[in-house]
PyMOL CGO cylinders between C-alpha atoms (Angstrom):
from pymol import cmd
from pymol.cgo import CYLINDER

trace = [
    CYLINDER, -32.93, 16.20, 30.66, -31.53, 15.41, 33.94, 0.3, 1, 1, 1, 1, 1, 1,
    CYLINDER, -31.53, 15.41, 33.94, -34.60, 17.41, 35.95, 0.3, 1, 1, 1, 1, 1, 1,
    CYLINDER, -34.60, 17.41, 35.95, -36.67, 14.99, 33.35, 0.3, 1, 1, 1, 1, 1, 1,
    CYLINDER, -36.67, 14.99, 33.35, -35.10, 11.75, 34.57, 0.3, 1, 1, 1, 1, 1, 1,
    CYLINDER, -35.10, 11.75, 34.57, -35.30, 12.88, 37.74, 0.3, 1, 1, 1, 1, 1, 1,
    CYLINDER, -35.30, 12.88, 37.74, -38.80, 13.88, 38.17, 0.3, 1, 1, 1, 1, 1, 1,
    CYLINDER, -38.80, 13.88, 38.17, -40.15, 10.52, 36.15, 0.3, 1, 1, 1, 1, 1, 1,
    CYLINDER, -40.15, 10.52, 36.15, -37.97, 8.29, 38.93, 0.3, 1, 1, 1, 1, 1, 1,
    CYLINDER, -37.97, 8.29, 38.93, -39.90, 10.12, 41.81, 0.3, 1, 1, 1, 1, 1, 1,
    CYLINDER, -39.90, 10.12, 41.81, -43.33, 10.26, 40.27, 0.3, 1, 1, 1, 1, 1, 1,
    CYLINDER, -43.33, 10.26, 40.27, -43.47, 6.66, 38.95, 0.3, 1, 1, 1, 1, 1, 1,
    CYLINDER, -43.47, 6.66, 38.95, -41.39, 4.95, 41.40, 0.3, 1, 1, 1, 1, 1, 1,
    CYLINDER, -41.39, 4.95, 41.40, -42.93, 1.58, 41.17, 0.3, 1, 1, 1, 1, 1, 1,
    CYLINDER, -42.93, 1.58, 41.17, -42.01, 1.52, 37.16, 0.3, 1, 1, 1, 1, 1, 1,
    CYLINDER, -42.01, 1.52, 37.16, -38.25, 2.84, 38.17, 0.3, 1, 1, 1, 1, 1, 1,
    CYLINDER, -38.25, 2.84, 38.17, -37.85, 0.62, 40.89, 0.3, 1, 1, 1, 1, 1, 1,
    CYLINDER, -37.85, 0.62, 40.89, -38.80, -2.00, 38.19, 0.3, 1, 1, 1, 1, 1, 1,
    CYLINDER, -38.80, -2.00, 38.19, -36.65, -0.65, 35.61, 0.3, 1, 1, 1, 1, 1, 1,
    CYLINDER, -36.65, -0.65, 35.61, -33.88, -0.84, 37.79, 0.3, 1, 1, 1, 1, 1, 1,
    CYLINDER, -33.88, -0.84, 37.79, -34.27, -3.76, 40.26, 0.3, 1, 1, 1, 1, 1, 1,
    CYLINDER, -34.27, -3.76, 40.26, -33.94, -0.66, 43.26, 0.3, 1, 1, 1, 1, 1, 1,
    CYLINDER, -33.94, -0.66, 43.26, -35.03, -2.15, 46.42, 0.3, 1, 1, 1, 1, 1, 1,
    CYLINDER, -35.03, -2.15, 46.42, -35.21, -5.58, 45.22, 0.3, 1, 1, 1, 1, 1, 1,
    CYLINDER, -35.21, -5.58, 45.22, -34.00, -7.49, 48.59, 0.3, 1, 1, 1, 1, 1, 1,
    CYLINDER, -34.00, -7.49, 48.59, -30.75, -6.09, 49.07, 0.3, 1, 1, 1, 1, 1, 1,
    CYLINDER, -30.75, -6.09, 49.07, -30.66, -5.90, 52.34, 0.3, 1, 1, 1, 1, 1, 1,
    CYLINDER, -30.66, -5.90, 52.34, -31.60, -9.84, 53.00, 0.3, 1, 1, 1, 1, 1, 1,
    CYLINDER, -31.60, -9.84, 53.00, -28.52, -10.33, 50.22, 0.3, 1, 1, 1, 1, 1, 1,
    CYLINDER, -28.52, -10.33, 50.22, -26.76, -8.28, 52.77, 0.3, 1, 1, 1, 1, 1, 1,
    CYLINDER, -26.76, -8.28, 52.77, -27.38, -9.61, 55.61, 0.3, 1, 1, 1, 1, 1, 1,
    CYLINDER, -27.38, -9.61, 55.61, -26.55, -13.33, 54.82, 0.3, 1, 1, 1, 1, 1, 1,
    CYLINDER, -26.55, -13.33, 54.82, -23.77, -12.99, 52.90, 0.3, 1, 1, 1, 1, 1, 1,
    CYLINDER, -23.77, -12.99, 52.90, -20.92, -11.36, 54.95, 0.3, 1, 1, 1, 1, 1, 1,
    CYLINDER, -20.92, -11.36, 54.95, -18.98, -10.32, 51.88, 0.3, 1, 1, 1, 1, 1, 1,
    CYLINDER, -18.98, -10.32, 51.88, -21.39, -7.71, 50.84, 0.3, 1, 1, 1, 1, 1, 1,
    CYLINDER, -21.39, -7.71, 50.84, -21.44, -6.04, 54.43, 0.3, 1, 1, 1, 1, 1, 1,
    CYLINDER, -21.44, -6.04, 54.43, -17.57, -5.72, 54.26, 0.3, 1, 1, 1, 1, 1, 1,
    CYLINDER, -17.57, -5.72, 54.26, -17.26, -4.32, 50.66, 0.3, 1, 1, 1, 1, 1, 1,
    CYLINDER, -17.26, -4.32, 50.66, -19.45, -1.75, 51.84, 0.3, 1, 1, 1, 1, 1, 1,
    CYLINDER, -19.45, -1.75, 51.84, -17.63, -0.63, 55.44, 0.3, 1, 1, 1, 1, 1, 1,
    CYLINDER, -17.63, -0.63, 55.44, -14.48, -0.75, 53.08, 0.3, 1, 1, 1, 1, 1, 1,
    CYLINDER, -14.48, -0.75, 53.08, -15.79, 1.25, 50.38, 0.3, 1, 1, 1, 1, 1, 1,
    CYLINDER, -15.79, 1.25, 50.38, -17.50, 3.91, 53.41, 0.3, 1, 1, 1, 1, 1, 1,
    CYLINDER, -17.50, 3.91, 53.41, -14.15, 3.97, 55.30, 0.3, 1, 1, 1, 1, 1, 1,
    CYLINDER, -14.15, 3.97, 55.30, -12.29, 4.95, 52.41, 0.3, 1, 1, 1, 1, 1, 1,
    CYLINDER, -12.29, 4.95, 52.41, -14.16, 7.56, 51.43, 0.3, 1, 1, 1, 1, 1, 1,
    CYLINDER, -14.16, 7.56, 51.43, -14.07, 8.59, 55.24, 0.3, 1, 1, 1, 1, 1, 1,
    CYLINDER, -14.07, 8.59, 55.24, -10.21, 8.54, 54.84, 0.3, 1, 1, 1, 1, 1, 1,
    CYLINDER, -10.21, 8.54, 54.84, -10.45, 10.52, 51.48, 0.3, 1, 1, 1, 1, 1, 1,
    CYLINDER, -10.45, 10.52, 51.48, -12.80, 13.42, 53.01, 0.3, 1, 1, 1, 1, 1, 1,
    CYLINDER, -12.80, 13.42, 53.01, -10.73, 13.22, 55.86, 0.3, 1, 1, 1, 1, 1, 1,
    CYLINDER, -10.73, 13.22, 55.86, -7.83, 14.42, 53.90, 0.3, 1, 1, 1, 1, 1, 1,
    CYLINDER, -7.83, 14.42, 53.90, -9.27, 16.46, 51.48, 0.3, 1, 1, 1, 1, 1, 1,
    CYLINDER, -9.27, 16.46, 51.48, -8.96, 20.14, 52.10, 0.3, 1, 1, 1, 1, 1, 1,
    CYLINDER, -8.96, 20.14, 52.10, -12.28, 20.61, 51.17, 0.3, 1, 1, 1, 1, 1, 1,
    CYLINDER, -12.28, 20.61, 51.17, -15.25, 19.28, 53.82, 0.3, 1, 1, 1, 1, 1, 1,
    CYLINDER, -15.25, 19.28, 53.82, -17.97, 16.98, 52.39, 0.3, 1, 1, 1, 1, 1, 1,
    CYLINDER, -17.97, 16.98, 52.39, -20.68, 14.68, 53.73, 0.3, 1, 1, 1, 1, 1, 1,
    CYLINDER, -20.68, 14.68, 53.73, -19.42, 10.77, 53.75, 0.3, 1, 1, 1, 1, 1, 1,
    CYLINDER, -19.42, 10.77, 53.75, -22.94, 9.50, 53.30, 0.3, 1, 1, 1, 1, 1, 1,
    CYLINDER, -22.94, 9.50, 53.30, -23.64, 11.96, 50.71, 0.3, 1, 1, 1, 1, 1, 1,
    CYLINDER, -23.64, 11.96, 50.71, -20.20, 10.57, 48.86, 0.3, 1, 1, 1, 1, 1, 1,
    CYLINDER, -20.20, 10.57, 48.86, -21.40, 6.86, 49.81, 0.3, 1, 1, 1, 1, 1, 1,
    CYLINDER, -21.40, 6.86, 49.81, -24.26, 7.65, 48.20, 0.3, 1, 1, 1, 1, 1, 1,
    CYLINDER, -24.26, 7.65, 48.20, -22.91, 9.11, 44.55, 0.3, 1, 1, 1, 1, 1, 1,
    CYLINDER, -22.91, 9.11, 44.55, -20.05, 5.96, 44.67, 0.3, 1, 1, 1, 1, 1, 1,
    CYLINDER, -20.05, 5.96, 44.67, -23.48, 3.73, 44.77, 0.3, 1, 1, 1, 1, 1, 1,
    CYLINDER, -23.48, 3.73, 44.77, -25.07, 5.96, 41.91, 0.3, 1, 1, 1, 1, 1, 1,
    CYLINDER, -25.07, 5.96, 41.91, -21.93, 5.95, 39.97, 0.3, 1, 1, 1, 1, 1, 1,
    CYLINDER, -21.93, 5.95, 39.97, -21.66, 2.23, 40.18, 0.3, 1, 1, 1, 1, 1, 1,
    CYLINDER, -21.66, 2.23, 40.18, -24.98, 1.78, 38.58, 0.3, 1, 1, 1, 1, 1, 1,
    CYLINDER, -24.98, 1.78, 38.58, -24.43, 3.89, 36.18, 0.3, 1, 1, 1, 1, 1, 1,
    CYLINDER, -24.43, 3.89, 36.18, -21.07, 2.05, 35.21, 0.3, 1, 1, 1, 1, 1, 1,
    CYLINDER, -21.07, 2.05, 35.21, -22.54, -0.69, 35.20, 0.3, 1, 1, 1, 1, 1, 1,
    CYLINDER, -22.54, -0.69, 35.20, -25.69, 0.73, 32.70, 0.3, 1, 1, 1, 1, 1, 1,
    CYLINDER, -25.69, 0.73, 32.70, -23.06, 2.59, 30.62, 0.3, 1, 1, 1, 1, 1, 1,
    CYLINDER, -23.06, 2.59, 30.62, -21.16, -1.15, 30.27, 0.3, 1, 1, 1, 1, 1, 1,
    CYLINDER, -21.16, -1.15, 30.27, -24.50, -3.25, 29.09, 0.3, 1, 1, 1, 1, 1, 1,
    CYLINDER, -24.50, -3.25, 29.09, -25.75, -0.54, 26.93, 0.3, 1, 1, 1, 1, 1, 1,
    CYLINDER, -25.75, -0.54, 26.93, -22.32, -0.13, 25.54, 0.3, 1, 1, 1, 1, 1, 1,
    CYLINDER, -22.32, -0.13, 25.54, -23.45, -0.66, 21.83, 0.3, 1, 1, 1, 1, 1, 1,
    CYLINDER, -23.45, -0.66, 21.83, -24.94, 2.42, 21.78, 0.3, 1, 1, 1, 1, 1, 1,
    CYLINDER, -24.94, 2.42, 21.78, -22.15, 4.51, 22.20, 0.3, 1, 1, 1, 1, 1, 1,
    CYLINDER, -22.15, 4.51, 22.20, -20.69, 2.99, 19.07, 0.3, 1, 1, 1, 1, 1, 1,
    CYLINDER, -20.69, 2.99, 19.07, -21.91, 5.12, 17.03, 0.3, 1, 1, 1, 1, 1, 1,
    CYLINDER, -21.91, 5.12, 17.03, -19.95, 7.94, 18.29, 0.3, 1, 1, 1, 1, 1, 1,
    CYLINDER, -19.95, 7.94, 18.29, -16.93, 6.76, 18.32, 0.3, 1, 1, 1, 1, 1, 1,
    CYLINDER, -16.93, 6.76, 18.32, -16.99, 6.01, 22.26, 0.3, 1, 1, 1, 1, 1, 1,
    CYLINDER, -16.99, 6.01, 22.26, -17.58, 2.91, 24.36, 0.3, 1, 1, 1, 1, 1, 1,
    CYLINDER, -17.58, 2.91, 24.36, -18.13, 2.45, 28.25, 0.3, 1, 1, 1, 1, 1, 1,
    CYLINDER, -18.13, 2.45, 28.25, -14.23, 2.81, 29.16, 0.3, 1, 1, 1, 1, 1, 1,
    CYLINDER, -14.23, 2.81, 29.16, -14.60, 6.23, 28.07, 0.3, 1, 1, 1, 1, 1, 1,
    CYLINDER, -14.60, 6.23, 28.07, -17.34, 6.93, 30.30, 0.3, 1, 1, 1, 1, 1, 1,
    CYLINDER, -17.34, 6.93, 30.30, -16.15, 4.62, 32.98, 0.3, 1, 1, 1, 1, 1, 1,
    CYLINDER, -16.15, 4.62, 32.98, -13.47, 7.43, 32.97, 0.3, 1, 1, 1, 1, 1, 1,
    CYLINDER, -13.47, 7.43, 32.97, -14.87, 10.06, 32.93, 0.3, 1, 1, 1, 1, 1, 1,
    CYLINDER, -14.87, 10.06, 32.93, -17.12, 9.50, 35.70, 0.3, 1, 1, 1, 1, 1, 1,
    CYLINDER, -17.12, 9.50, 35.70, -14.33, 8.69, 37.85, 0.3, 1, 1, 1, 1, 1, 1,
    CYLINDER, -14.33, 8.69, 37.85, -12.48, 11.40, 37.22, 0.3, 1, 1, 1, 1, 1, 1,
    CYLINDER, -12.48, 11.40, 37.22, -15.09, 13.85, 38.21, 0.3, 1, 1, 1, 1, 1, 1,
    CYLINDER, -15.09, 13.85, 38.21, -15.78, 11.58, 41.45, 0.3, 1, 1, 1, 1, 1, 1,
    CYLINDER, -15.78, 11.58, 41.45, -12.11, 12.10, 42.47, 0.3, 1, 1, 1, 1, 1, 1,
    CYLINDER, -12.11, 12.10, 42.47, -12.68, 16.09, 41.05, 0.3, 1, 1, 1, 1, 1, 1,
    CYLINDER, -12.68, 16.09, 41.05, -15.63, 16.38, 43.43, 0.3, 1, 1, 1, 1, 1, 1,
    CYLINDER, -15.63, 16.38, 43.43, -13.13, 15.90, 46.51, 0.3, 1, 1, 1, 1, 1, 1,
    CYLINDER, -13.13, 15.90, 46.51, -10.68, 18.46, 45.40, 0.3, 1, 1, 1, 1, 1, 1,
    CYLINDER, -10.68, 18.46, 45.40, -13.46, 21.21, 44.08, 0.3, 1, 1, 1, 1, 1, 1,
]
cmd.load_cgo(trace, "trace")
């Protein structure tokens, strides 16, 4: 399933971008409002701190890069909470247990 989602995002792009509002002027956000740059060097220097303690070597931009992913995904999990419901389970759970593994993925 996750080869599925994959391979739709890279062979409709325009209808993921869409979707997801990716690419949808970020970078002007970015660049005029000075808050945004500086939650981003703090979020990339910690993880620079993080790797740079961690016994086990990883690439920072690659890390940057999955913190981004994981925040969307937090942030999907969150508005499309009601359908965990059913299960018994609700976005905290997965809020937790996608952090967990993102701290796990510095130690394994």
């Amino acid at each position: 399933m996750v080869y599925a989602y994959w391979e739709y995002a890279l062979a409709n792009k325009a209808h993921y971008q869409l979707m997801f509002s990716v690419g949808m002027n970020t970078c002007d956000a970015f660049q005029k409002v000075s808050q945004l740059c500086e939650t981003g060097q703090l979020i990339e220097s910690t993880i620079e701190g993080v790797v740079a303690r961690s016994s086990h070597p990883a690439d920072t931009v690659i890390k940057f890069q999955v913190f981004g992913s994981l925040l969307h995904g937090i942030a999907a999990a969150s508005i499309m909470d009601h359908l965990f419901a059913p299960y018994g389970k609700n976005g905290d759970q997965v809020f937790a247990d996608i952090v967990q593994h993102f701290i796990r993925g510095f130690k394994d």
